[in-house]
N, C-alpha and C positions, 0 to 999 in steps of 0.2 A: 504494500500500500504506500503511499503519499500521502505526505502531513505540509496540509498547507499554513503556516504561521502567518496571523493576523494582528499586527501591530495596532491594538487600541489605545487612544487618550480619550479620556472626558475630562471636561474643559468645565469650569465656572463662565457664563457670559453674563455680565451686567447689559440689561440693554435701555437706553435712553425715549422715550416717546412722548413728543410734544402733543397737549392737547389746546386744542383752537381754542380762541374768545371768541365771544360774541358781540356784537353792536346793540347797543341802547341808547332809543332816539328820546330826548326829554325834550319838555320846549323848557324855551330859558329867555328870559327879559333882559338878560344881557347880550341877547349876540340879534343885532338886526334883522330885521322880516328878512325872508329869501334867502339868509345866510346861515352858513353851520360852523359851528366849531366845534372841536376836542375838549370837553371837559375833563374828562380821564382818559387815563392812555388807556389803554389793552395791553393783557400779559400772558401768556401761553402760559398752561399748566403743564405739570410734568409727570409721567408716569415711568416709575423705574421698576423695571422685572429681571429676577433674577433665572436664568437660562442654565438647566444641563445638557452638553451639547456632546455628544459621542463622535467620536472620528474612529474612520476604521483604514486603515491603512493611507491615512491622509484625509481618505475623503470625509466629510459631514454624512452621518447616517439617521441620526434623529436628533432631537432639540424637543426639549420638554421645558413645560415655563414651571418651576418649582414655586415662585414667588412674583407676587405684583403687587405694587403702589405709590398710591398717588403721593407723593410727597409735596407737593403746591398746584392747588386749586386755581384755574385760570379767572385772570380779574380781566371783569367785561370793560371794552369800552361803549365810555360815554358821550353822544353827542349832541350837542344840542342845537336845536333850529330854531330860529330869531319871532320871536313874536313883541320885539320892538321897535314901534313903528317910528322913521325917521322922515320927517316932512319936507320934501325939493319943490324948488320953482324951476319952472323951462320955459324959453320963450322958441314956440316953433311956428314958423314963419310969418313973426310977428305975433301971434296969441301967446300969452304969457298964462300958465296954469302951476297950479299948485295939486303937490299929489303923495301920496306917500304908498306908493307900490307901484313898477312899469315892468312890464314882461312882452316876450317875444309871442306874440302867436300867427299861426296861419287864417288868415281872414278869406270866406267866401258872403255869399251876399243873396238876398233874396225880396222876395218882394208878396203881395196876397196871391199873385195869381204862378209864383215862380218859385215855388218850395218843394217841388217833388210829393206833390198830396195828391189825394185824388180829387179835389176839388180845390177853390180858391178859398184861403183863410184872411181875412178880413183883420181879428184880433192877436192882438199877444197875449202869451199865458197869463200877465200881469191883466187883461182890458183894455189895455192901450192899443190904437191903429197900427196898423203897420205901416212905415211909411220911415222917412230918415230921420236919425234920433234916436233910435232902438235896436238893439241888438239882442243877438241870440245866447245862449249859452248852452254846456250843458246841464243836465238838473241836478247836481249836487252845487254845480255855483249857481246855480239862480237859487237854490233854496238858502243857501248862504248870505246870497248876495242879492236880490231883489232889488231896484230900484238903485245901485249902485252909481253914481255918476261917473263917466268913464271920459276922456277923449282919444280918440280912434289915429293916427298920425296919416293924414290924406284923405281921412273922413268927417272927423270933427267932435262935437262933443255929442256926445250920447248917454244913455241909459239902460241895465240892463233892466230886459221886460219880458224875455221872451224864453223858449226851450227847444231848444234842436239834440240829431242825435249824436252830433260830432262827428270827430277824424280820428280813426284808432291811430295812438302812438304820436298825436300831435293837440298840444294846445291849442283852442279854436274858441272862432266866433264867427258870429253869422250878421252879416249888417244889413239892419232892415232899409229896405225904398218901397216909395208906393209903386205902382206900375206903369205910370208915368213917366217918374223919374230913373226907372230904375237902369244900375249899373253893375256891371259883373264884373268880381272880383275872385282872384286865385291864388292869392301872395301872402310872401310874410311882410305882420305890420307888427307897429309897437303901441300897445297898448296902455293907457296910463290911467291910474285908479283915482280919482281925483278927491279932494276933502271935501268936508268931515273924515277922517277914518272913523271907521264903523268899533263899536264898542267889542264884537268879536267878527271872527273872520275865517276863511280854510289858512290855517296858519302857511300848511304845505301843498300847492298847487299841482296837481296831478294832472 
């Protein structure tokens, strides 16, 4: 017969494994509407196991975890998103407004008888005409924002009155005209939330 000898070591392995943090969003009256900052950092937690690792003629043939733990618990970060409101003036192309929120959105446009319905709609959600002046939103900002005074940049001042069903994956508004005057729009504009600021508001614009 033949004796084949098999050089075995088993090994002690320490093994190191980070565990992720998580994010937590607060609001906070210290960091400006529309802006975030880091209140807390974030810290990776740590988990350390300890490993019997068998070699058999060099190679690795099993690994068994005899031991695991957590020796530091991951600390979450904190951030916070600005629910204080900062009040600017702007003069555009000669109107000078006061406002304290401006955002980018994609503007399209419509009118009573040019809404994609199946008939012509006369009123805004709010009762008001349709006509210019009024705009659309979706319904989580018109429930928010109702009657909001707005100016429109190449449209003017406005109001929101109205509910449409939006642009998935894009901030939107819908600028009302009557059917007379009306004009068709497909751009991005800059929108400006104009004073009073409202006593609450969507802190985070989705």
């Amino acid at each position: 017969g033949q004796i084949h000898i098999i050089r075995v070591v088993e090994e002690i392995e320490l093994i190191q494994t980070s565990i992720p943090y998580s994010l937590e969003y607060v609001a906070s009256n210290e960091v400006e509407l529309d802006q975030q900052e880091i209140l807390q950092p974030g810290e990776p937690g740590l988990i350390v196991s300890r490993a019997l690792v068998r070699y058999e003629d060099g190679e690795e043939v099993s690994r068994v975890i005899e031991d695991e733990r957590t020796v530091r618990e991951p600390t979450n970060q904190i951030v916070g998103y600005g629910t204080q409101y900062v009040i600017r003036t702007a003069n555009i192309g000669g109107t000078t407004i006061e406002y304290w929120r401006l955002m980018q959105v994609y503007a399209t446009s419509y009118s009573p008888c040019r809404s994609a319905a199946d008939r012509c709609y006369y009123s805004t959600s709010s009762g008001k005409p349709v006509q210019q002046g009024v705009i659309g939103v979706i319904r989580d900002w018109y429930l928010a924002m109702k009657g909001q005074p707005v100016y429109v940049d190449g449209y003017g001042f406005a109001s929101i009155e109205d509910v449409g069903g939006g642009i998935e994956g894009k901030n939107w508004i819908d600028l009302g005209y009557s059917d007379e005057d009306y004009q068709g729009w497909s751009q991005w504009v800059t929108i400006y939330f104009l004073t009073p600021a409202p006593a609450n508001t969507i802190w985070v614009l989705e």
